[in-house]
C-alpha positions as CSV (number, residue, x, y, z in Angstrom):
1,X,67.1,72.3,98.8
2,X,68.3,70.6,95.6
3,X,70.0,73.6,94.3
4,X,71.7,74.2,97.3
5,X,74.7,71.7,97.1
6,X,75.4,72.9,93.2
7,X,75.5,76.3,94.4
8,X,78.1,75.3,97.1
9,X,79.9,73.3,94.7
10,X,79.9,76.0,92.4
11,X,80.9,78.5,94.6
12,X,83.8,76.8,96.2
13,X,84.8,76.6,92.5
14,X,84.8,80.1,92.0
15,X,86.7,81.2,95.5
16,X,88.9,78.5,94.4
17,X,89.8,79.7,91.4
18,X,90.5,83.2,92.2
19,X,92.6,81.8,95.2
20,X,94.9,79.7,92.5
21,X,95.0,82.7,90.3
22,X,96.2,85.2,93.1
23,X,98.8,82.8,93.9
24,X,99.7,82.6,90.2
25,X,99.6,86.0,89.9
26,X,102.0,86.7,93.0
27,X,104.1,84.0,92.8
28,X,105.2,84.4,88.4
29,X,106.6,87.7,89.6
30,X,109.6,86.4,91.3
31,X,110.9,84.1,88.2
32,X,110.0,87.6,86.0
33,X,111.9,90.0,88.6
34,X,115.0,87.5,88.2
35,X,115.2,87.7,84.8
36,X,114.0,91.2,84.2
37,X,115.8,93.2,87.2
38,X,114.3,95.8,89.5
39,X,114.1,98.5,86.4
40,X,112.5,96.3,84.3
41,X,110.4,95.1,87.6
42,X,109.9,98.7,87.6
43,X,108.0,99.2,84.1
44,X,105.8,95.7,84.4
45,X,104.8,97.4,88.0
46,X,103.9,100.1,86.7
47,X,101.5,99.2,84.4
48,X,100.1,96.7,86.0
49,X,97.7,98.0,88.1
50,X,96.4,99.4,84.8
51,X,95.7,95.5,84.1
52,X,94.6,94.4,88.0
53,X,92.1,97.2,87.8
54,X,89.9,95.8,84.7
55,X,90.9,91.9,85.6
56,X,89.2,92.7,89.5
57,X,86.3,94.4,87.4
58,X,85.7,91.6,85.2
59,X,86.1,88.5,87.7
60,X,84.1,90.0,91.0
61,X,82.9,93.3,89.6
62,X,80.3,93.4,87.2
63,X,79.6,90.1,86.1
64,X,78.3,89.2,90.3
65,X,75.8,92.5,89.9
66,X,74.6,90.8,86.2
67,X,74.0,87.4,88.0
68,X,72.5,88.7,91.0
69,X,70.1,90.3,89.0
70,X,69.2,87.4,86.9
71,X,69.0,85.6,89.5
72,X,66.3,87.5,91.5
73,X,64.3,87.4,88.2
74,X,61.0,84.5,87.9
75,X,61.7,82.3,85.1
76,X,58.8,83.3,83.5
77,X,60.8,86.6,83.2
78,X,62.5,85.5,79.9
79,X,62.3,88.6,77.8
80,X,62.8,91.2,81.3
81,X,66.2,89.0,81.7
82,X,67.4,89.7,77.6
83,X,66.6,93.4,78.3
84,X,69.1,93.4,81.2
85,X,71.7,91.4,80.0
86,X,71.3,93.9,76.7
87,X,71.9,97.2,78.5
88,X,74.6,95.3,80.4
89,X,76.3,94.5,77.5
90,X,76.1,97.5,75.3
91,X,76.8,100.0,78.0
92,X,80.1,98.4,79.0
93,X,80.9,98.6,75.3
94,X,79.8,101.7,75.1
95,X,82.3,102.5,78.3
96,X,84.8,100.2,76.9
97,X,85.0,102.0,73.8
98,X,85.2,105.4,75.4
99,X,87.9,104.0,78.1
100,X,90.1,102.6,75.4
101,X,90.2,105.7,73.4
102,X,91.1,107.9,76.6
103,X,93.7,105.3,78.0
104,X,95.3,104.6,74.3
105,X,95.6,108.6,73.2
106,X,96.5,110.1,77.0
107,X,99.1,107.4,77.5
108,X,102.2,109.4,76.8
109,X,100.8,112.2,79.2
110,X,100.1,109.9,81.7
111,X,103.7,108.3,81.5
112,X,104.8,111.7,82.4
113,X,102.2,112.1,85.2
114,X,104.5,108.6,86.2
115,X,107.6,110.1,85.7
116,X,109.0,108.2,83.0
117,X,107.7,108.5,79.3
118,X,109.5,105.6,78.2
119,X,106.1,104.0,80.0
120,X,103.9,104.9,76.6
121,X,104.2,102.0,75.1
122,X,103.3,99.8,77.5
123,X,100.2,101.8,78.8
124,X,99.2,101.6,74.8
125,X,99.8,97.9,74.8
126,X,97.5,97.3,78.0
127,X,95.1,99.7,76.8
128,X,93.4,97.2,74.0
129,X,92.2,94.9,77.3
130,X,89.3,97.0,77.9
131,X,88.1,96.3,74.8
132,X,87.7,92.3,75.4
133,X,86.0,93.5,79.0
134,X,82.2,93.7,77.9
135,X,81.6,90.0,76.3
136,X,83.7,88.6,78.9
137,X,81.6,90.3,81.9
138,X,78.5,89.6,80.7
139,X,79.3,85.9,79.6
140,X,80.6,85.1,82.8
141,X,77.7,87.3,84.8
142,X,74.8,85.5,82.8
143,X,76.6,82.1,83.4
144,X,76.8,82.7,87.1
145,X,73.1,83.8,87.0
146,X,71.9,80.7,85.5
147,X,74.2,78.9,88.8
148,X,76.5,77.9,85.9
149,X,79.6,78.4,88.0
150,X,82.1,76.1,86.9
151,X,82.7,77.8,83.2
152,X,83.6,80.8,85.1
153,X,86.2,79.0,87.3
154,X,87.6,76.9,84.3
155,X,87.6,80.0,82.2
156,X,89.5,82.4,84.8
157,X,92.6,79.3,86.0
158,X,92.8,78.9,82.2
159,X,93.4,82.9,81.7
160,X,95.4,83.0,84.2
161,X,98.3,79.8,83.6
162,X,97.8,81.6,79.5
163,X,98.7,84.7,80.9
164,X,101.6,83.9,83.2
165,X,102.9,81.5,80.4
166,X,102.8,84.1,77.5
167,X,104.6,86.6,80.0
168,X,107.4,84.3,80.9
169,X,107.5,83.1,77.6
170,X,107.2,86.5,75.4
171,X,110.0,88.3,78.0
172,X,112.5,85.0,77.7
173,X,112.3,85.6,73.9
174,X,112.7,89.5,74.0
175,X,115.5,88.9,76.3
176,X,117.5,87.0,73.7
177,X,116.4,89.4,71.0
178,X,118.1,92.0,73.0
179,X,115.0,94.1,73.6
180,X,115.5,97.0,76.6
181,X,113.2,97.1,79.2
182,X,110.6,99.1,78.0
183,X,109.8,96.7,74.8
184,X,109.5,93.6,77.4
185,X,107.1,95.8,79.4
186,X,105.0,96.1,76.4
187,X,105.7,92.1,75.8
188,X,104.4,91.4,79.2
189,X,100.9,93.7,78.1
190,X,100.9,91.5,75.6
191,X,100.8,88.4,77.2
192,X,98.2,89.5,79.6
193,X,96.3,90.2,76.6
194,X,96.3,86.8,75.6
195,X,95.7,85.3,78.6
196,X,92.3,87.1,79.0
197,X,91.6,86.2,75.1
198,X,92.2,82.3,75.7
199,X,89.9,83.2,79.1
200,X,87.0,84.3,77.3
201,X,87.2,82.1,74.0
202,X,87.0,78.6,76.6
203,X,84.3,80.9,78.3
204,X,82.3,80.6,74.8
205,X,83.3,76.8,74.4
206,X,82.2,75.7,77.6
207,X,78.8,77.7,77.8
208,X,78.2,77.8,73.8
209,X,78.3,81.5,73.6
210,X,74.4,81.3,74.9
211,X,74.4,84.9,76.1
212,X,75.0,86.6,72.9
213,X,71.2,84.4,71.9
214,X,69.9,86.6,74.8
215,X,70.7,90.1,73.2
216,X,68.5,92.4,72.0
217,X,68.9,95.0,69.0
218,X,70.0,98.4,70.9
219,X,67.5,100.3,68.6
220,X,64.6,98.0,70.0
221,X,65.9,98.3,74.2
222,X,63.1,100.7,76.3
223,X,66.0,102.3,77.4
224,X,64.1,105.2,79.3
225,X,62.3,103.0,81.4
226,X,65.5,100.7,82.0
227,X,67.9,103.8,82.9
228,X,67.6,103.5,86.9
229,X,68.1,99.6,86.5
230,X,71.7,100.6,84.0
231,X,72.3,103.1,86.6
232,X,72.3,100.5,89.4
233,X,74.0,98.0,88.0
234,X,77.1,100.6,87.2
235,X,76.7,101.6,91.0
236,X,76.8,98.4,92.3
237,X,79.3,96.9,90.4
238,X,81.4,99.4,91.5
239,X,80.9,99.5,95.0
240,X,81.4,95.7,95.1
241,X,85.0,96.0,93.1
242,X,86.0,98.2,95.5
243,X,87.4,96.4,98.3
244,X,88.9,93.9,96.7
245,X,91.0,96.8,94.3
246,X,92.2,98.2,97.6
247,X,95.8,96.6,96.8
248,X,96.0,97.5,93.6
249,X,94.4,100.9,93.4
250,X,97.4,101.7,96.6
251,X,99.7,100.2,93.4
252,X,98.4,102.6,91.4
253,X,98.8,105.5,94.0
254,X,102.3,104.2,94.0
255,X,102.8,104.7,90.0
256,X,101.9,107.8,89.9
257,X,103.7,109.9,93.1
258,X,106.7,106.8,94.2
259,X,109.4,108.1,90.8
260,X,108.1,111.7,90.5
261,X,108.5,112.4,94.3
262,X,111.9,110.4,94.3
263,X,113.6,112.2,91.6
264,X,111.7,115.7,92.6
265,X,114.1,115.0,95.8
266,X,117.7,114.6,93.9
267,X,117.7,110.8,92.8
268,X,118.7,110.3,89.3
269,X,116.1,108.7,87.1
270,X,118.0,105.5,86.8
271,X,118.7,105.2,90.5
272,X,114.5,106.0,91.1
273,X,113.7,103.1,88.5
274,X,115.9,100.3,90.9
275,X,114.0,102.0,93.9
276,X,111.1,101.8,92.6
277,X,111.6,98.1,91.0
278,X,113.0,97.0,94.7
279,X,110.3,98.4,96.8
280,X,108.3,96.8,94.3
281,X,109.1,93.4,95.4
282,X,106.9,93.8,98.3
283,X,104.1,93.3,96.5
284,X,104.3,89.5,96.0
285,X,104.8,88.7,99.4
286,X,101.6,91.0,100.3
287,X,99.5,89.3,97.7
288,X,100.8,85.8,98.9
289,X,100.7,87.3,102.7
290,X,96.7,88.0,101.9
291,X,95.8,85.2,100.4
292,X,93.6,83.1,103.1
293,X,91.9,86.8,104.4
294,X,90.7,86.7,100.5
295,X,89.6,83.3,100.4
296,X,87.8,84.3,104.3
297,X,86.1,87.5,102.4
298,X,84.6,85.2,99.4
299,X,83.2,82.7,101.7
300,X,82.1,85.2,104.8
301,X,79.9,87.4,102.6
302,X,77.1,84.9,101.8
303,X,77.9,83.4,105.2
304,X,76.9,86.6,106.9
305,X,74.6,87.1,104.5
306,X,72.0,84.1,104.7
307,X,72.0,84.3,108.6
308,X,71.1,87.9,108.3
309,X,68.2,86.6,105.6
310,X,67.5,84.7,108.1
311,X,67.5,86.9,111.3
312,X,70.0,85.0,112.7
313,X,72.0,87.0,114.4
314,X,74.5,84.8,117.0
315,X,74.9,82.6,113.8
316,X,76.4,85.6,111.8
317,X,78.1,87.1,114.9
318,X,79.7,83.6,115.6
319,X,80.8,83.6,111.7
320,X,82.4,87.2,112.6
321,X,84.2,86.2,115.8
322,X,86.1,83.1,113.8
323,X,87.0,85.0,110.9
324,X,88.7,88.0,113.1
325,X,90.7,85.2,115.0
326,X,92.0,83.4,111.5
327,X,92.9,86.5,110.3
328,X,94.6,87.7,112.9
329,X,96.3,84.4,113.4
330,X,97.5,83.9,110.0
331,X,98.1,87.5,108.7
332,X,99.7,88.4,111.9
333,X,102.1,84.7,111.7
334,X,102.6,85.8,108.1
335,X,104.1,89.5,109.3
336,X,105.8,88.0,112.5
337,X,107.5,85.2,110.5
338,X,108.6,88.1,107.2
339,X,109.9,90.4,109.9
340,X,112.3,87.5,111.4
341,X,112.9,86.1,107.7
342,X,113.2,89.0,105.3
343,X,116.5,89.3,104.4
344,X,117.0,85.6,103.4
345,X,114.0,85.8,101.7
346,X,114.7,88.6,99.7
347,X,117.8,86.6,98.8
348,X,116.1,83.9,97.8
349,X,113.4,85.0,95.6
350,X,115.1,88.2,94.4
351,X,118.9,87.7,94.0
352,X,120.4,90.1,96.5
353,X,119.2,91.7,100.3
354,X,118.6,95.2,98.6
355,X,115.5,97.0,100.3
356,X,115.4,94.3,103.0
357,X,114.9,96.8,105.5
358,X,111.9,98.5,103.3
359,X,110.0,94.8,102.5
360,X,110.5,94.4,106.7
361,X,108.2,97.7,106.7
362,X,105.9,96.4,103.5
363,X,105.5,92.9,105.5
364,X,103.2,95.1,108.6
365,X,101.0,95.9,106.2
366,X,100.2,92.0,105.9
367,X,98.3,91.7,109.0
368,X,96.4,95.2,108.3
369,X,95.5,93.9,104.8
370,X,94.5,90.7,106.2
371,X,92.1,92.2,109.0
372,X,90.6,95.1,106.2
373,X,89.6,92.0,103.4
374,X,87.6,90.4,106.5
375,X,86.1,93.3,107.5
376,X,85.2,94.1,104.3
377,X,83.1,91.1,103.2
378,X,81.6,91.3,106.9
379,X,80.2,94.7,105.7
380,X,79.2,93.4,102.7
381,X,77.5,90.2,104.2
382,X,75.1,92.9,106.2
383,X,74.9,94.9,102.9
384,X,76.8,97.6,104.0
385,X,79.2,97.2,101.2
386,X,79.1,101.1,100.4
387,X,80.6,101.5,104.0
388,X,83.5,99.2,102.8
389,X,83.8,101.3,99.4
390,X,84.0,104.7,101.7
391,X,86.9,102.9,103.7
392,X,88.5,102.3,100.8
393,X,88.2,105.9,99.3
394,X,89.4,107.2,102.7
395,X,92.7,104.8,102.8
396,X,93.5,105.8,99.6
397,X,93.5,109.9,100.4
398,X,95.7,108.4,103.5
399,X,98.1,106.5,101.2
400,X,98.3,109.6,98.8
401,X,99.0,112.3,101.4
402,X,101.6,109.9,103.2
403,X,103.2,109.5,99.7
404,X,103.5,113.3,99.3
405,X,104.7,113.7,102.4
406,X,106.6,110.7,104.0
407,X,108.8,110.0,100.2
408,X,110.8,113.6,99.9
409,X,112.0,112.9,103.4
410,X,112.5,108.9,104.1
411,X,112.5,107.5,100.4
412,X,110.3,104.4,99.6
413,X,110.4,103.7,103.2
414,X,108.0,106.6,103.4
415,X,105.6,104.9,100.4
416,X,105.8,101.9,102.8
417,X,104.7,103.3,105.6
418,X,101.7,105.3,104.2
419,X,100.5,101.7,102.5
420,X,100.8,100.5,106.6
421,X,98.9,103.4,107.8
422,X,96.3,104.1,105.7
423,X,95.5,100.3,105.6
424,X,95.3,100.5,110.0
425,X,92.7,103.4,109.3
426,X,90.6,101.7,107.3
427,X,90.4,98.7,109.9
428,X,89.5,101.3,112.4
429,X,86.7,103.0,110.2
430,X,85.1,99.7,109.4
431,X,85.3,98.6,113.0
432,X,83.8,101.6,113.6
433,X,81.3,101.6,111.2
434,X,79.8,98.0,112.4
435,X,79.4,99.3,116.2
436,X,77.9,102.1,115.3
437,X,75.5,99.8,113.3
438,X,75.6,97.6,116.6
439,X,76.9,94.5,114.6
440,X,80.4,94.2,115.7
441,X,81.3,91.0,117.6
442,X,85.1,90.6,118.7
443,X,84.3,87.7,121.1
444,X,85.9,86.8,124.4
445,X,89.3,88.9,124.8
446,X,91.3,86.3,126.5
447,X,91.6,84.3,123.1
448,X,93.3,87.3,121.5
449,X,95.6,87.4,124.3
450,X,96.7,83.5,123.2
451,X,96.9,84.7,119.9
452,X,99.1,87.4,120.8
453,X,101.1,85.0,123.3
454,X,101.2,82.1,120.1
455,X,102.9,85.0,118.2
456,X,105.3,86.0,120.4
457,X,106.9,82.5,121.0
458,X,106.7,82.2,117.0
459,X,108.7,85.2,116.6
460,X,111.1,84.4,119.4
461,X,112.0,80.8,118.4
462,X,112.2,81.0,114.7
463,X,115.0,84.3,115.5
464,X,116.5,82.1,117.4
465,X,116.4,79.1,115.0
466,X,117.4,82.0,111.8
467,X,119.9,82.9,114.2
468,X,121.7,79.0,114.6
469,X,121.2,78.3,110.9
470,X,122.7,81.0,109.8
471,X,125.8,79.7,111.7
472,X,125.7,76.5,110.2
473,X,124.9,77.3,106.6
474,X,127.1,79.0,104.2
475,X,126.3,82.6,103.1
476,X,125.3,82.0,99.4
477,X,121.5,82.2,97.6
478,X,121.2,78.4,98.2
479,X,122.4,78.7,102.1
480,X,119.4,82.1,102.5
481,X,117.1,79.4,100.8
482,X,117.9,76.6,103.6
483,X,117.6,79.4,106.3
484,X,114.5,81.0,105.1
485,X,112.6,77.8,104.1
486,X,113.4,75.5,107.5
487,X,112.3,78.9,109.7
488,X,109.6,79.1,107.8
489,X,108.4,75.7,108.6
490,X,109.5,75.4,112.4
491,X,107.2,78.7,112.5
492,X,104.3,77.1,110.9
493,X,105.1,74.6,113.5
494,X,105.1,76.8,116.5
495,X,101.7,78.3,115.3
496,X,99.9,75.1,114.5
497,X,101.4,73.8,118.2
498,X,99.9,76.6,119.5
499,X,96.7,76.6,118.1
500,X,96.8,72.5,119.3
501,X,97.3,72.9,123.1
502,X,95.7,76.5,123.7
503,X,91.7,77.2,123.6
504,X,91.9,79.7,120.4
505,X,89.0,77.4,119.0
506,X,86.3,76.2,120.8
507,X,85.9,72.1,120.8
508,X,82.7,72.6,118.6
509,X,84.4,74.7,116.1
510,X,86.9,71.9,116.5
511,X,84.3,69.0,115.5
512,X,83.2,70.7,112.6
513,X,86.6,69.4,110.7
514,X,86.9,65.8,112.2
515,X,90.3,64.7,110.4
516,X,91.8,67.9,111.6
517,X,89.8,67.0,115.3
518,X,91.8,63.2,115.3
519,X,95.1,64.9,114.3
520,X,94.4,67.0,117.4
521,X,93.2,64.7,119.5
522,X,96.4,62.0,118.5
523,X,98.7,65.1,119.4
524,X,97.3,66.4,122.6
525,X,97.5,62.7,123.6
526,X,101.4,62.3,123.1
527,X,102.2,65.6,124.5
């Protein structure tokens, strides 16, 4: 019982953390986009992927399959925990090693697999991360198996305010040194670089680098006997990155077909780049869009977990039937409200209304994302995470084919779409998947139908309050800020009214957050 509040603590830490850092990470884009344009929007987007890729590996990837496995070790088992953080260790630098040399010397042949070999040097620039991978996942992974959680959460804000700094920073000053687009693509590797640098070196402060006490000489590992426990721990890693990499390996779906398919269909190359760099700008308000369904993922997987441990099955089930209605709720208020919104929005954050009619079609994808992230740490809460790993790996033939198909024909409205679809599929396989495993628990129908009913008046008054503003307000960047920030709170408005006055939460779920019960309570009273 003792260690139970620390590990809360420290996990609340951790989910908060990686919430912050999404939010960073979505939000540093739109100050970057501004300065850069959508061609040089176009290069960072590019290669970014390439970077969201190793950051998911190293933050929920390998170093949760190190802890877990430290963590179901007796403390007696001192030298049995050295041997596993050792092969940990020196196989990801092993990997690393092997990784960086591919990704460094195939870089120009992948920009032409892209479309645009002007990419090289950028990919090159990127490619020097993996290297820094290995000491930071097994620092963090043997911190969070010791219940140290707290370094890991300092360590990742501080690598990620670094990183968004030296991007912002490095591309002002390229900027004024007159560098093209290409050269502040490879600044903006560079900063990224950093960021992850200054992560791992406070990583070392705050724990006092007491995993690299822990390693072993490779020449003196049993590494026969310890090749099914390497081979697991690759596995698993994998299958827990996964999920969350759905947006970002769709990103990188997008980087290699979007330009080649464009061009391959008439468009000049410099007319492909703005495309590209404006459908682009969908990806911030996704990520942003998201954001709660990832914080619901981190916290319903050990949730769902410990009741399962338990054999308590209505608990876990009960756990399930609020998470589907919050993200239904708040990913479908996020789409309802970008649909109503989007081209003052687009305005606002990106200095003109170009593509406002492709981010409209980006912004149904937010509701699908939000329902797949829950799904996905509900599978994994019952430990059917290789179910959520196969949803993913079926979305993304989905989201390819769509590409090759929908693009020649409607443009990046087509790479929009296929994003939209292949996301609804893999909500339907995972659905699938848990009534087939007899587990799925949607809860009583009528509450959807006052979810449905709280979005529908959301969408109809703020169009009508968009509509009146827009009257009012002169047609500027300024005026599309009043108009898309005011709707954007009368919605919020209209949705937390709703939830108020119609039973979408049940009064115990209510009492569980007393503040928010008086607020309720105070409310109900005056209407």
């Amino acid at each position: 019982m003792k260690n139970r509040p620390s590990f809360w603590y420290g996990f609340l830490l951790v989910s908060g953390a990686a919430v912050l850092a999404k939010l960073l990470s979505a939000i540093y884009r739109i100050p970057f986009q501004n300065m850069v344009g959508d061609v040089g929007f176009y290069v960072y987007q590019q290669t970014y992927p390439l970077y969201g890729i190793m950051a998911v590996l190293a933050m929920y990837g390998f170093p949760v399959v190190l802890s877990k496995q430290l963590a179901g070790l007796k403390q007696a088992d001192r030298q049995q925990a050295r041997e596993v953080v050792s092969i940990f260790f020196y196989s990801q630098l092993f990997g690393a090693l092997l990784g960086w040399i591919a990704l460094f010397s195939l870089a120009e042949p992948l920009a032409a697999l892209m479309g645009d070999r002007g990419l090289t040097g950028p990919i090159r620039a990127i490619s020097f991360l993996i290297l820094l991978l290995p000491a930071l996942c097994t620092s963090r992974g043997y911190d969070q198996g010791r219940g140290e959680l707290g370094s890991t959460a300092a360590s990742h804000m501080i690598e990620q305010l670094v990183r968004v700094g030296s991007i912002l920073a490095i591309t002002i000053w390229l900027l004024h040194s007159g560098a093209d687009v290409y050269e502040i693509g490879t600044g903006a590797a560079l900063g990224s670089i950093l960021g992850v640098l200054t992560g791992f070196l406070v990583l070392q402060l705050l724990n006092k680098g007491a995993w690299l006490r822990q390693l072993i000489l490779p020449q003196q590992l049993p590494w026969r006997r310890l090749r099914k426990q390497l081979t697991a721990l690759w596995s698993q890693a994998l299958l827990i990155s996964m999920s969350a990499l759905v947006f970002i390996l769709f990103q990188l779906v997008d980087a290699l077909t979007v330009i080649r398919l464009l061009a391959g269909n008439g468009l000049q190359e410099q007319a492909a780049y703005a495309a590209k760099g404006v459908y682009d700008r969908g990806q911030p308000l996704l990520q942003l869009g998201v954001v709660l369904a990832t914080v619901l993922s981190l916290a319903i997987v050990p949730l769902v977990a410990n009741m399962v441990a338990k054999k308590r099955g209505k608990r876990a089930a009960m756990y399930q039937y609020l998470c589907y209605r919050l993200a239904l709720l708040v990913g479908g208020a996020a789409t309802v409200g970008l649909l109503v919104i989007i081209e003052p929005t687009n305005h606002m954050l990106f200095t003109d209304r170009t593509g406002s009619e492709v981010l409209r079609v980006v912004a149904l994808a937010i509701v699908a994302g939000s329902l797949f992230s829950t799904l996905a740490g509900i599978l994994q809460g019952y430990h059917l995470e290789h179910y959520a790993a196969l949803a993913v790996g079926i979305g993304l033939a989905i989201k390819t084919i769509g590409n090759i198909v929908l693009i020649p024909a409607f443009g990046t409205f087509g790479a929009a779409w296929s994003t939209v679809a292949a996301l609804t599929v893999m909500v339907i396989y995972a659905v699938g998947v848990l009534l087939r495993h007899q587990l799925f628990f949607f809860g009583r129908g009528k509450v959807y139908f006052w979810i449905g009913g709280v979005l529908l008046a959301m969408g109809m008054l703020t169009l009508a309050w968009r509509e009146a503003a827009g009257l009012l307000i002169p047609d500027s960047r300024l005026g599309d800020a009043v108009v898309a920030l005011s709707t954007a709170g009368f919605g919020a408005l209209v949705v937390a009214a709703g939830v108020i006055y119609f039973p979408i939460f049940s009064e115990q779920e209510w009492r569980t957050i007393p503040k928010v019960k008086r607020i309720r309570r105070l409310v109900k009273r005056s209407g």
